[in-house]
PQR file with spaces between the fields and no chain letter, atoms N, CA, C, O and H, PARSE charges and radii, in Angstrom:
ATOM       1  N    UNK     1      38.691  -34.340  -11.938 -0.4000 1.5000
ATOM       2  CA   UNK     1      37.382  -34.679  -11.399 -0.0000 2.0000
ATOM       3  C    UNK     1      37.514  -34.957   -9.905  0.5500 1.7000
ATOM       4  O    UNK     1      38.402  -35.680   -9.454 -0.5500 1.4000
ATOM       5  N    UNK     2      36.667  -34.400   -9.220 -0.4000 1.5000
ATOM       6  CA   UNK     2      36.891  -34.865   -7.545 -0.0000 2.0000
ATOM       7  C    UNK     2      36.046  -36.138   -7.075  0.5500 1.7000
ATOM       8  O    UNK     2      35.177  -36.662   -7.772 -0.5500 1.4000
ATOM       9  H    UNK     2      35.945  -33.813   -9.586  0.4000 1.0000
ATOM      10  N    UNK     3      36.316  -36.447   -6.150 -0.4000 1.5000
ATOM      11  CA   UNK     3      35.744  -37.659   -6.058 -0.0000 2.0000
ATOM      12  C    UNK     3      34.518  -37.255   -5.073  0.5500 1.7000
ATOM      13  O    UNK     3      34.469  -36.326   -4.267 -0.5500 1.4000
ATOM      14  H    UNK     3      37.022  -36.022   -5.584  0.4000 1.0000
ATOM      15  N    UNK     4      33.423  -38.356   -5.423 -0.4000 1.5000
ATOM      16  CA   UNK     4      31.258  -37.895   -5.338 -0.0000 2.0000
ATOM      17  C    UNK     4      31.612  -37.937   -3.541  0.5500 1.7000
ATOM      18  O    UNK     4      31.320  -37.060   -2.729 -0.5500 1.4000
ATOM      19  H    UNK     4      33.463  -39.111   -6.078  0.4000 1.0000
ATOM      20  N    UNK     5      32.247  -39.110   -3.303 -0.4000 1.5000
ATOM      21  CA   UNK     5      32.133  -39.926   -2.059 -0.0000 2.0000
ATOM      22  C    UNK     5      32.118  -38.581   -1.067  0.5500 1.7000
ATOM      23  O    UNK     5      32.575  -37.511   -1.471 -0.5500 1.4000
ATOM      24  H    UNK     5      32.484  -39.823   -3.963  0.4000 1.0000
ATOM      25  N    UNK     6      31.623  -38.716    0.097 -0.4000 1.5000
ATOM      26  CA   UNK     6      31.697  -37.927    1.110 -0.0000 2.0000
ATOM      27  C    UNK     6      32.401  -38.944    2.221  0.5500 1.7000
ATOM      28  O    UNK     6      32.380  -40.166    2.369 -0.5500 1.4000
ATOM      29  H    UNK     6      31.252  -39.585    0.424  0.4000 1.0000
ATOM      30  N    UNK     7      32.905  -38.071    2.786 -0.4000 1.5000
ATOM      31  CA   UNK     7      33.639  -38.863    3.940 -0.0000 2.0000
ATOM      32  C    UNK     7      33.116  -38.273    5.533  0.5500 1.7000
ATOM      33  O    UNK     7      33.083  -37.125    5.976 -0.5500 1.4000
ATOM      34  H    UNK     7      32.923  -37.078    2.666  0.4000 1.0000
ATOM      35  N    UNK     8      32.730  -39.616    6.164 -0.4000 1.5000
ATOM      36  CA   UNK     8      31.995  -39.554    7.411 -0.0000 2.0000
ATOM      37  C    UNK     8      33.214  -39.629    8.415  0.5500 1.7000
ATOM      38  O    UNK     8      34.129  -40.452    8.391 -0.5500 1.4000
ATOM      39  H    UNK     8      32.757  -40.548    5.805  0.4000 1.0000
ATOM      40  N    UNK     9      32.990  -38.396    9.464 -0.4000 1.5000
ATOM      41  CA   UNK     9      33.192  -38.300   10.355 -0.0000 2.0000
ATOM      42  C    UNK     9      32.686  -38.270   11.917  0.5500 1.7000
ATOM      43  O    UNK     9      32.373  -37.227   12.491 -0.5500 1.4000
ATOM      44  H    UNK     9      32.247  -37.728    9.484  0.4000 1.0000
ATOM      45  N    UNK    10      32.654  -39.605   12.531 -0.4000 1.5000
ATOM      46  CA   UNK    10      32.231  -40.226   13.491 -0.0000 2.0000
ATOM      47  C    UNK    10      32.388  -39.919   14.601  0.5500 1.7000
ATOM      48  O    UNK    10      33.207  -40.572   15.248 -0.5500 1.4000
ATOM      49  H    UNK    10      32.909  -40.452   12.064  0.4000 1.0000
ATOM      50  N    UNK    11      31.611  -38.721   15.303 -0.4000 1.5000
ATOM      51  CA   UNK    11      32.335  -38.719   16.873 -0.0000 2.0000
ATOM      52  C    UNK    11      31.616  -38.727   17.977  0.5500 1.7000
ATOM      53  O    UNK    11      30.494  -38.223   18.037 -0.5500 1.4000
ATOM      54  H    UNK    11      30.946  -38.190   14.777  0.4000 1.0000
ATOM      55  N    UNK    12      32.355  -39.450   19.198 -0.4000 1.5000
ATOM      56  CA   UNK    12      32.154  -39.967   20.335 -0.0000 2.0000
ATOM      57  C    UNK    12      32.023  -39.253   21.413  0.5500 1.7000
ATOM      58  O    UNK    12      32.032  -39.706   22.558 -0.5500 1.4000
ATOM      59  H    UNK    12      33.266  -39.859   19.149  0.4000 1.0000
ATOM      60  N    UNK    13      31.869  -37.884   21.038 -0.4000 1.5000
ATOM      61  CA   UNK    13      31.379  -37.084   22.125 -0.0000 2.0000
ATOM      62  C    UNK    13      32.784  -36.051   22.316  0.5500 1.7000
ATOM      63  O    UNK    13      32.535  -34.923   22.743 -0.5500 1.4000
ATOM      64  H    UNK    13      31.861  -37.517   20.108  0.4000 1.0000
ATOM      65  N    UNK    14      34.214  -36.379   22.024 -0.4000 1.5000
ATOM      66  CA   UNK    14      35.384  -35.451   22.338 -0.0000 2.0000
ATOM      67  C    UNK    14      36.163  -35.274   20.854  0.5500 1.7000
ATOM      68  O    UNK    14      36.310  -36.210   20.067 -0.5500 1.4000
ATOM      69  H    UNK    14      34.416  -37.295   21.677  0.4000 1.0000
ATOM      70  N    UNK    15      36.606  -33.979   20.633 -0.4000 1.5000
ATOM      71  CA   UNK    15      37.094  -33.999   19.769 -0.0000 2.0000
ATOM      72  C    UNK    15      37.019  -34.088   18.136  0.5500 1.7000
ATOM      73  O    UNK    15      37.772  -33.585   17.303 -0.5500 1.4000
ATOM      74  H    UNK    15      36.487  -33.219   21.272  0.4000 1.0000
ATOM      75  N    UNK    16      35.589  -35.085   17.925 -0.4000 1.5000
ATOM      76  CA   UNK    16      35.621  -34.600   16.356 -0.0000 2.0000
ATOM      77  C    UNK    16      35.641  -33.145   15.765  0.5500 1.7000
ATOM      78  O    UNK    16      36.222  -33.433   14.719 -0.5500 1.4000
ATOM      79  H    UNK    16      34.977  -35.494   18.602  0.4000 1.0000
ATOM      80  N    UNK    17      35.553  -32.581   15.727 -0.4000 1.5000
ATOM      81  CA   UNK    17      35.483  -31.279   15.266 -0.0000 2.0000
ATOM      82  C    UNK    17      36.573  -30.609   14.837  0.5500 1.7000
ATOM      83  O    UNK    17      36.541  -29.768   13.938 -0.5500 1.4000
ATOM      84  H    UNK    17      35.081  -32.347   16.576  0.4000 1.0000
ATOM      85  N    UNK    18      37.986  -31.090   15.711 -0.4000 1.5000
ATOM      86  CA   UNK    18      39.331  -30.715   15.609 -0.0000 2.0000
ATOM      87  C    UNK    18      39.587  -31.649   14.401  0.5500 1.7000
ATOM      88  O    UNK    18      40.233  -31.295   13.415 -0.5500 1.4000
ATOM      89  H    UNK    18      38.012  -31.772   16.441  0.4000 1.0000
ATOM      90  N    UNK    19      38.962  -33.016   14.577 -0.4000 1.5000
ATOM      91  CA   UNK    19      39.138  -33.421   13.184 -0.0000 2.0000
ATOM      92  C    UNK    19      38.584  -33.364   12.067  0.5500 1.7000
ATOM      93  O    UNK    19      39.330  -33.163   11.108 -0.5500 1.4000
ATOM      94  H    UNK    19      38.437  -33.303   15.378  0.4000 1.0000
ATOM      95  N    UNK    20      37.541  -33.473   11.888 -0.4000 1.5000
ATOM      96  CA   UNK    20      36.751  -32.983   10.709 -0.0000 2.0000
ATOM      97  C    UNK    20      36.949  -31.612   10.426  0.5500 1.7000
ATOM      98  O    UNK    20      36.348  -31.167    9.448 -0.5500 1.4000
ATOM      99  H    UNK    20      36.935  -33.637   12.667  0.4000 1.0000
ATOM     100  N    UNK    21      37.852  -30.660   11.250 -0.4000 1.5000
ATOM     101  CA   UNK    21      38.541  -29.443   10.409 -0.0000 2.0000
ATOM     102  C    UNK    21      39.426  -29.782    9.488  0.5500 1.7000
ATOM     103  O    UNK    21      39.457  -29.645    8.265 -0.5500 1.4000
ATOM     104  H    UNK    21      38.340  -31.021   12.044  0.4000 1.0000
ATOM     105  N    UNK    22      40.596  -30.541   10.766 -0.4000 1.5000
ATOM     106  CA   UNK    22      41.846  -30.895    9.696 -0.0000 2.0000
ATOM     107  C    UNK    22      41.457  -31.942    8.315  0.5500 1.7000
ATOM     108  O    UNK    22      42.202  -31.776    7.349 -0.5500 1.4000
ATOM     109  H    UNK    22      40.571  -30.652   11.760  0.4000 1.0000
ATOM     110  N    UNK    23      40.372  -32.980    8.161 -0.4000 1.5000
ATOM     111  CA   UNK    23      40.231  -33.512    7.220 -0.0000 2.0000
ATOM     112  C    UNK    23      39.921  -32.313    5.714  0.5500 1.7000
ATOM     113  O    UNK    23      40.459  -32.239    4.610 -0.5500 1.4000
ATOM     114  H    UNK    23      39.767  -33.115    8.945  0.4000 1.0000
ATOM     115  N    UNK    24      38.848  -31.553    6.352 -0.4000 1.5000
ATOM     116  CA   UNK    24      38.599  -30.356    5.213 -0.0000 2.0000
ATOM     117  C    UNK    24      39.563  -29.685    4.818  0.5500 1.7000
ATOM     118  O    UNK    24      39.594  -29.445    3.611 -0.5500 1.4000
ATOM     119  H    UNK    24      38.411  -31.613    7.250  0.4000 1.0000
ATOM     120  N    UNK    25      40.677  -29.155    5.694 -0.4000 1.5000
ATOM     121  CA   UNK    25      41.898  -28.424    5.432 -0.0000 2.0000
ATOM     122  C    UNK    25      42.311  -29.390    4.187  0.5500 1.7000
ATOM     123  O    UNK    25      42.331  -28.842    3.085 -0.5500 1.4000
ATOM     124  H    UNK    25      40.652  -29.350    6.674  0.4000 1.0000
ATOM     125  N    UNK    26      42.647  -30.789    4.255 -0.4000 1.5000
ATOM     126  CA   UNK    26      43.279  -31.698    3.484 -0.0000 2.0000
ATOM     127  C    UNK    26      42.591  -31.911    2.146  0.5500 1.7000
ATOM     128  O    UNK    26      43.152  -31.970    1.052 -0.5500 1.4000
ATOM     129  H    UNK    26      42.631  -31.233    5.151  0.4000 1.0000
ATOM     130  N    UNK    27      41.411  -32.007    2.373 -0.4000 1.5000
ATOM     131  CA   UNK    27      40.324  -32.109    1.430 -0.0000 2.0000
ATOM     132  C    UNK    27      39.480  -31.248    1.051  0.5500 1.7000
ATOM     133  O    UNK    27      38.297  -31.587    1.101 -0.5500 1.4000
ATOM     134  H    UNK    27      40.955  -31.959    3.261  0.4000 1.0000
ATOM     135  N    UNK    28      39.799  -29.957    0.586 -0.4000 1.5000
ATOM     136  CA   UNK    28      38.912  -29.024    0.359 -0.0000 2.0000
ATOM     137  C    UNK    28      37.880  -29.672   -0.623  0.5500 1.7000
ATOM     138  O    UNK    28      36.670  -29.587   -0.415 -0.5500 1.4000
ATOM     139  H    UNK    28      40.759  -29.681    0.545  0.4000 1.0000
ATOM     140  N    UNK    29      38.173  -30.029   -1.216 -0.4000 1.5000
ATOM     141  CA   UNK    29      36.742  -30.262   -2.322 -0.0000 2.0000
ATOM     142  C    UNK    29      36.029  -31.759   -2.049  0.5500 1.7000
ATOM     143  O    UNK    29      35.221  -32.310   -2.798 -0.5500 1.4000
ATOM     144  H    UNK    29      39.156  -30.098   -1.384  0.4000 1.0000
ATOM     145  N    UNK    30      36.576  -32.294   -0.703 -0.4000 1.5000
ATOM     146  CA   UNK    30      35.468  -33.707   -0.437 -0.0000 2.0000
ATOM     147  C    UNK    30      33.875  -32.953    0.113  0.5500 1.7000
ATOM     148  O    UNK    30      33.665  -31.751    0.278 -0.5500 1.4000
ATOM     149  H    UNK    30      37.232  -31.846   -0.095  0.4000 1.0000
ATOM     150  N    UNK    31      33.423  -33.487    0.206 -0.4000 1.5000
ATOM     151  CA   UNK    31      31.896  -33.164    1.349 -0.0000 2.0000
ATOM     152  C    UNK    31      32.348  -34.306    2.372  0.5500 1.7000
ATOM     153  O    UNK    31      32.825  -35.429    2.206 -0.5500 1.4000
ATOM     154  H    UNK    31      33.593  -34.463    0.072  0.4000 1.0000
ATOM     155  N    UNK    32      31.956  -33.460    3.643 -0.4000 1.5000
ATOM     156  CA   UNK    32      31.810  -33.975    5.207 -0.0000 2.0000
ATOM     157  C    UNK    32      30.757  -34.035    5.625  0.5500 1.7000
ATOM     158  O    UNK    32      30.059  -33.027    5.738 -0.5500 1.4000
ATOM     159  H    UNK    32      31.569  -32.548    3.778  0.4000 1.0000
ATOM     160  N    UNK    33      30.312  -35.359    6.002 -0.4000 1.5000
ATOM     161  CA   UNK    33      29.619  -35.834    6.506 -0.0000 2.0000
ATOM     162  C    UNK    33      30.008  -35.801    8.014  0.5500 1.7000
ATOM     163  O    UNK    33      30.967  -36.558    8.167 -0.5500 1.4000
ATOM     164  H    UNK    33      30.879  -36.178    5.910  0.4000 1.0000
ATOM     165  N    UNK    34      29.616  -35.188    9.250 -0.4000 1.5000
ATOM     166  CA   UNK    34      29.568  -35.618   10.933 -0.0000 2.0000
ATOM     167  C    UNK    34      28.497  -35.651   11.456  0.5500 1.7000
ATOM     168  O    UNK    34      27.518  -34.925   11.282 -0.5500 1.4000
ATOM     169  H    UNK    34      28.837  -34.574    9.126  0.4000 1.0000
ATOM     170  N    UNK    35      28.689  -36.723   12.291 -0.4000 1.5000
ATOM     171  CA   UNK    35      27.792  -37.384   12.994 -0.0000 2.0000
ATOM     172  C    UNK    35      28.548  -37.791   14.304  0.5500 1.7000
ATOM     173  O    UNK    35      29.542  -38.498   14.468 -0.5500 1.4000
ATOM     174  H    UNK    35      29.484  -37.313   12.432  0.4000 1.0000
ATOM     175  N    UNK    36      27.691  -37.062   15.243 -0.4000 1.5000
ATOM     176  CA   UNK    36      28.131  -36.672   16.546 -0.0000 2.0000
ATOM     177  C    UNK    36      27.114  -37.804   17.529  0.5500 1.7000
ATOM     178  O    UNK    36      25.962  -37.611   17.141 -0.5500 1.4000
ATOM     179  H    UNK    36      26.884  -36.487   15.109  0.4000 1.0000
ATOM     180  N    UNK    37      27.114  -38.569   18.308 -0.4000 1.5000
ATOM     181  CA   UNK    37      26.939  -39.117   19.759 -0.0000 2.0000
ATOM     182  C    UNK    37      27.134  -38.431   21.209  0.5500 1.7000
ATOM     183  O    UNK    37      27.641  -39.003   22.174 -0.5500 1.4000
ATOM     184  H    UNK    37      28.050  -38.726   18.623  0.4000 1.0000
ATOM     185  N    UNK    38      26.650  -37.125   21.196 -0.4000 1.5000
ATOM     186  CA   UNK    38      27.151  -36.482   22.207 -0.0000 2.0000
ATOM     187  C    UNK    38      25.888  -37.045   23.312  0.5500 1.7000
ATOM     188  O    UNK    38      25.991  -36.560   24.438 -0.5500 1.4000
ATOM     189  H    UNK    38      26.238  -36.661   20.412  0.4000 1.0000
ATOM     190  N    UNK    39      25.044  -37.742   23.162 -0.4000 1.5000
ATOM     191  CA   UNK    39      23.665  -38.677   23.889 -0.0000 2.0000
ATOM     192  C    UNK    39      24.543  -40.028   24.506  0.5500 1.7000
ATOM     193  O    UNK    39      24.079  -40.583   25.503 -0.5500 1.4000
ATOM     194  H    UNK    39      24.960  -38.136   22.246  0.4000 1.0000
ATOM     195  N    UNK    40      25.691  -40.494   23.957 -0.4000 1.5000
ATOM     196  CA   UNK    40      25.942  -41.819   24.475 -0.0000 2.0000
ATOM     197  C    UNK    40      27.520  -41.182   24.938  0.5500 1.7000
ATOM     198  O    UNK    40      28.401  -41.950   24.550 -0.5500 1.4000
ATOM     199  H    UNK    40      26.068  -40.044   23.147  0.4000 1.0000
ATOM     200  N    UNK    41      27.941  -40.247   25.503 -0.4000 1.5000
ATOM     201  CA   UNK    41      28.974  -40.074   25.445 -0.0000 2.0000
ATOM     202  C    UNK    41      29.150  -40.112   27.772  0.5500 1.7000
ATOM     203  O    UNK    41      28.059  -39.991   28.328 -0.5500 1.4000
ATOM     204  H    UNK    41      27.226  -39.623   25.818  0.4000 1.0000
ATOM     205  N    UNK    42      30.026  -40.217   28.447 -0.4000 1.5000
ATOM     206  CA   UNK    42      31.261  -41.107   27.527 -0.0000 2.0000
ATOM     207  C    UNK    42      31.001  -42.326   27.181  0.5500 1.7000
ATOM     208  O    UNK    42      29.898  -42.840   27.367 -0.5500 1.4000
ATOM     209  H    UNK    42      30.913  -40.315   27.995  0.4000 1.0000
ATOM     210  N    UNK    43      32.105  -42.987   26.576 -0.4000 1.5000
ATOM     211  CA   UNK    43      32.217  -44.540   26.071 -0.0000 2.0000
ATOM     212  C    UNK    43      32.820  -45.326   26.613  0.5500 1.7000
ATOM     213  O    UNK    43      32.984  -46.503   26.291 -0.5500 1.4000
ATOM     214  H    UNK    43      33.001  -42.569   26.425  0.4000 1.0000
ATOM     215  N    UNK    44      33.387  -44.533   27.871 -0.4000 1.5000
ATOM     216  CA   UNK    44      34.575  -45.620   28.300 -0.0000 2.0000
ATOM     217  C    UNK    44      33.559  -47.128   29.375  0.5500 1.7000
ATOM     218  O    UNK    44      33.881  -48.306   29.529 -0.5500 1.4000
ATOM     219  H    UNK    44      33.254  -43.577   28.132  0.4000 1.0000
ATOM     220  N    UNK    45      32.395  -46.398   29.871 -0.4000 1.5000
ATOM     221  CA   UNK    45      32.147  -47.646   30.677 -0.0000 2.0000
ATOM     222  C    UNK    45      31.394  -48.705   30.413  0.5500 1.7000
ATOM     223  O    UNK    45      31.040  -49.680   31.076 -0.5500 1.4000
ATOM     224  H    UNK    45      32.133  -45.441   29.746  0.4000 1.0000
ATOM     225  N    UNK    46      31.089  -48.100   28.600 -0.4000 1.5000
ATOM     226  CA   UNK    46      29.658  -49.259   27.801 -0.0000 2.0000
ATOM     227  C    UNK    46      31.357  -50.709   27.119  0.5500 1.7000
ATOM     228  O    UNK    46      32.576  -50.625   26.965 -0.5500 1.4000
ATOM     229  H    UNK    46      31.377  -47.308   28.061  0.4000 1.0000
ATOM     230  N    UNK    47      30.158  -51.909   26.936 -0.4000 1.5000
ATOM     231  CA   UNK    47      31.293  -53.127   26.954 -0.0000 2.0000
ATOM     232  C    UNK    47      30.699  -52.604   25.128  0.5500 1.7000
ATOM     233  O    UNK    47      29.868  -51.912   24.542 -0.5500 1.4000
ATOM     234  H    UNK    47      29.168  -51.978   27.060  0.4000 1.0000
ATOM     235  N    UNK    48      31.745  -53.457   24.925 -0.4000 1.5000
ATOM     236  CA   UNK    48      32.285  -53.626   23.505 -0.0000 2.0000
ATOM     237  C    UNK    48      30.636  -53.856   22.609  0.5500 1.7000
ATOM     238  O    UNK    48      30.218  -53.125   21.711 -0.5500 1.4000
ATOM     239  H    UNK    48      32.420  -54.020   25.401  0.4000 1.0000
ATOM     240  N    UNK    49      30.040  -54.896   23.101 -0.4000 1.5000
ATOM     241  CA   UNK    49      28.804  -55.217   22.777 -0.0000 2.0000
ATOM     242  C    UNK    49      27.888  -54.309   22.379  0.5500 1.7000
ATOM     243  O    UNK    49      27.178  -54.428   21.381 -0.5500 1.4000
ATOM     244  H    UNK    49      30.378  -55.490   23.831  0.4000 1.0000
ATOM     245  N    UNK    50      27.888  -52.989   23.484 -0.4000 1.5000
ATOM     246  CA   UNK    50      27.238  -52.052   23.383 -0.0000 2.0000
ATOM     247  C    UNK    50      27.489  -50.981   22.440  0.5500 1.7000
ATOM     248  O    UNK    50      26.826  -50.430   21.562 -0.5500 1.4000
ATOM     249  H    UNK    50      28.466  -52.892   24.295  0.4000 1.0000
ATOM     250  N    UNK    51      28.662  -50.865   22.906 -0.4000 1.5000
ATOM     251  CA   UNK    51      29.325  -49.829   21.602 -0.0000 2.0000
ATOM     252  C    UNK    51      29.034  -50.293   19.994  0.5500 1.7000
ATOM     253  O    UNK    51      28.468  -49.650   19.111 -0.5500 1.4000
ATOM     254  H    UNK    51      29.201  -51.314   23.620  0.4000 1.0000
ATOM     255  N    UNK    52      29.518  -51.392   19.955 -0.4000 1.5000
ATOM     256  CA   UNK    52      28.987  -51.731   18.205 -0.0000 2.0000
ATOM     257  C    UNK    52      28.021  -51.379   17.994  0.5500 1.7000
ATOM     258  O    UNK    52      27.859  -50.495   17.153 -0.5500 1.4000
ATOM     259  H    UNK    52      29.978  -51.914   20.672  0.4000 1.0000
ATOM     260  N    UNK    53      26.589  -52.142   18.937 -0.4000 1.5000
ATOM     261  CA   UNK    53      25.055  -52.014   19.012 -0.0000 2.0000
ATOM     262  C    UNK    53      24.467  -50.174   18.443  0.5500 1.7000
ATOM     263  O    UNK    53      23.711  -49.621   17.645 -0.5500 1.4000
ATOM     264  H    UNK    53      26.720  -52.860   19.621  0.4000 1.0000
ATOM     265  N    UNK    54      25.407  -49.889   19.473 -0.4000 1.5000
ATOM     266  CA   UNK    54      24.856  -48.240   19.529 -0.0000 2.0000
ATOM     267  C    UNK    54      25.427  -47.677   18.102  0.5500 1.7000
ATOM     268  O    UNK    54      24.705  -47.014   17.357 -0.5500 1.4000
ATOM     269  H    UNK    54      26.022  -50.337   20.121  0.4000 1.0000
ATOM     270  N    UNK    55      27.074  -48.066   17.719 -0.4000 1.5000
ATOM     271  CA   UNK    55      27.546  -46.841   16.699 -0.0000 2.0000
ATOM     272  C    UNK    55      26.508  -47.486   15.479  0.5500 1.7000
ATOM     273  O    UNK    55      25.677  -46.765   14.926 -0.5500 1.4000
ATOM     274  H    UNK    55      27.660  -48.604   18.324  0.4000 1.0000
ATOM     275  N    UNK    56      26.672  -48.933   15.141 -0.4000 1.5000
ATOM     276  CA   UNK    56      26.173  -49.467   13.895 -0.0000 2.0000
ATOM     277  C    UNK    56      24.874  -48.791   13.566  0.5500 1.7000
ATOM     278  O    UNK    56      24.601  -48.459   12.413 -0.5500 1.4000
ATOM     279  H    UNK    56      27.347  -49.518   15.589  0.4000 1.0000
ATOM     280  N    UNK    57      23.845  -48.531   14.882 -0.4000 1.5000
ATOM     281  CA   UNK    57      22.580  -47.977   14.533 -0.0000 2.0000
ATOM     282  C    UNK    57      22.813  -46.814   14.448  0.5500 1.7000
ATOM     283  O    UNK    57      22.593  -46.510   13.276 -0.5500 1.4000
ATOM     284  H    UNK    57      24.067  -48.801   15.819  0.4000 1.0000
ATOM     285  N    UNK    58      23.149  -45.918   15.025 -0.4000 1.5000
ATOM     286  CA   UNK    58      23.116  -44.609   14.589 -0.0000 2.0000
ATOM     287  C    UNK    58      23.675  -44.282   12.895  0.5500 1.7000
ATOM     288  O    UNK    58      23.032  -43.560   12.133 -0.5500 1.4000
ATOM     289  H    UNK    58      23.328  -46.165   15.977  0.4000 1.0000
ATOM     290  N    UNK    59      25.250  -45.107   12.432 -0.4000 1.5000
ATOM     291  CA   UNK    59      25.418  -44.896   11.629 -0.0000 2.0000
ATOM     292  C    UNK    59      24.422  -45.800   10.791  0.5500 1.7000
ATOM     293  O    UNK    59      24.685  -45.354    9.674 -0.5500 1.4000
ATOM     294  H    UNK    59      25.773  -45.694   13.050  0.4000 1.0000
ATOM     295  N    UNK    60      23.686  -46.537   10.626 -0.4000 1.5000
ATOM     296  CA   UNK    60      22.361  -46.636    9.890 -0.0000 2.0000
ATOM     297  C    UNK    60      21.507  -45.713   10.059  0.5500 1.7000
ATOM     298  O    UNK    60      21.122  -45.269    8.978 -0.5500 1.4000
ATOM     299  H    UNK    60      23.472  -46.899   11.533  0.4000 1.0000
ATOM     300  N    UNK    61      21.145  -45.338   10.747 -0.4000 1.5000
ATOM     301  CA   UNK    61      20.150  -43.980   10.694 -0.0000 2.0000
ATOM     302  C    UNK    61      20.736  -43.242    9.995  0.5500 1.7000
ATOM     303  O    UNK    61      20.094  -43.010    8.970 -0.5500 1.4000
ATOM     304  H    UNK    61      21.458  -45.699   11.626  0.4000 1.0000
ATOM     305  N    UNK    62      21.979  -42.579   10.062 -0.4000 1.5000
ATOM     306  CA   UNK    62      21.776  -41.453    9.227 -0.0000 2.0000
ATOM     307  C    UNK    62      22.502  -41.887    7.380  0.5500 1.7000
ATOM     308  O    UNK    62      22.899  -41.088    6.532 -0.5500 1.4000
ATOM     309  H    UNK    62      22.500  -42.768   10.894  0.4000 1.0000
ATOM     310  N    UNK    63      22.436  -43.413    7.306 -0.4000 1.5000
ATOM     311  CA   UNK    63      22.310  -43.455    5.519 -0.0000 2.0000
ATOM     312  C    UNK    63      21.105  -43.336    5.305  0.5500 1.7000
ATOM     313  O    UNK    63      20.581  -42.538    4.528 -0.5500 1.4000
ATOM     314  H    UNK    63      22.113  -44.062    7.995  0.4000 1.0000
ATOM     315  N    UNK    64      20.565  -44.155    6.007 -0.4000 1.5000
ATOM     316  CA   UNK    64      18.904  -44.333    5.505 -0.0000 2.0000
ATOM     317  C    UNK    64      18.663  -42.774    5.608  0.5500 1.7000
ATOM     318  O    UNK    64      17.918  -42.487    4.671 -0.5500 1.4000
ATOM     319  H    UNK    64      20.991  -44.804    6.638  0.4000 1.0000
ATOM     320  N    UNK    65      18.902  -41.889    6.180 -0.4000 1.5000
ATOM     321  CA   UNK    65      18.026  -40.508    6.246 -0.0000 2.0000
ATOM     322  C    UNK    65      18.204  -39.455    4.856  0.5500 1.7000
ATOM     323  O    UNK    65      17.589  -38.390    4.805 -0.5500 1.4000
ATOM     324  H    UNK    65      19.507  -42.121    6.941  0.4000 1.0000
C-alpha cells in the first residue's frame, strides 16, 4: 500500500525544482505537492519575523485551497 500523504515542497524562489525532481525520482508513487514564492523572493534581506509571517500564510493558503 503506498502512503495517501503528499509531500510539500516549499520553495523560496531558487532551486526547488532540482528538488522536487530528485524527491519524485525517490518517491515515485508519493504525490508532490510545490509551492513556489517566486513574489517574495529573495529572502535574504526580510528579518526572521517576516519570513515566518510570509511562509506560514502562504502555506495556509494553499491547505485551505
Amino acid at each position: 500500500m503506498t502512503d495517501p500523504r503528499p509531500v510539500l515542497v516549499f520553495d523560496s524562489g531558487l532551486g526547488g525544482l532540482s528538488v522536487l525532481r530528485a524527491i519524485q525520482a525517490l518517491l515515485p508513487e508519493r504525490c508532490a505537492i510545490y509551492l513556489a514564492d517566486d513574489a517574495g523572493f529573495p529572502y535574504g534581506e526580510r528579518t526572521d519575523d517576516d519570513l515566518v509571517g510570509r511562509v506560514v500564510a502562504l502555506i495556509g493558503e494553499a491547505i485551505s485551497a
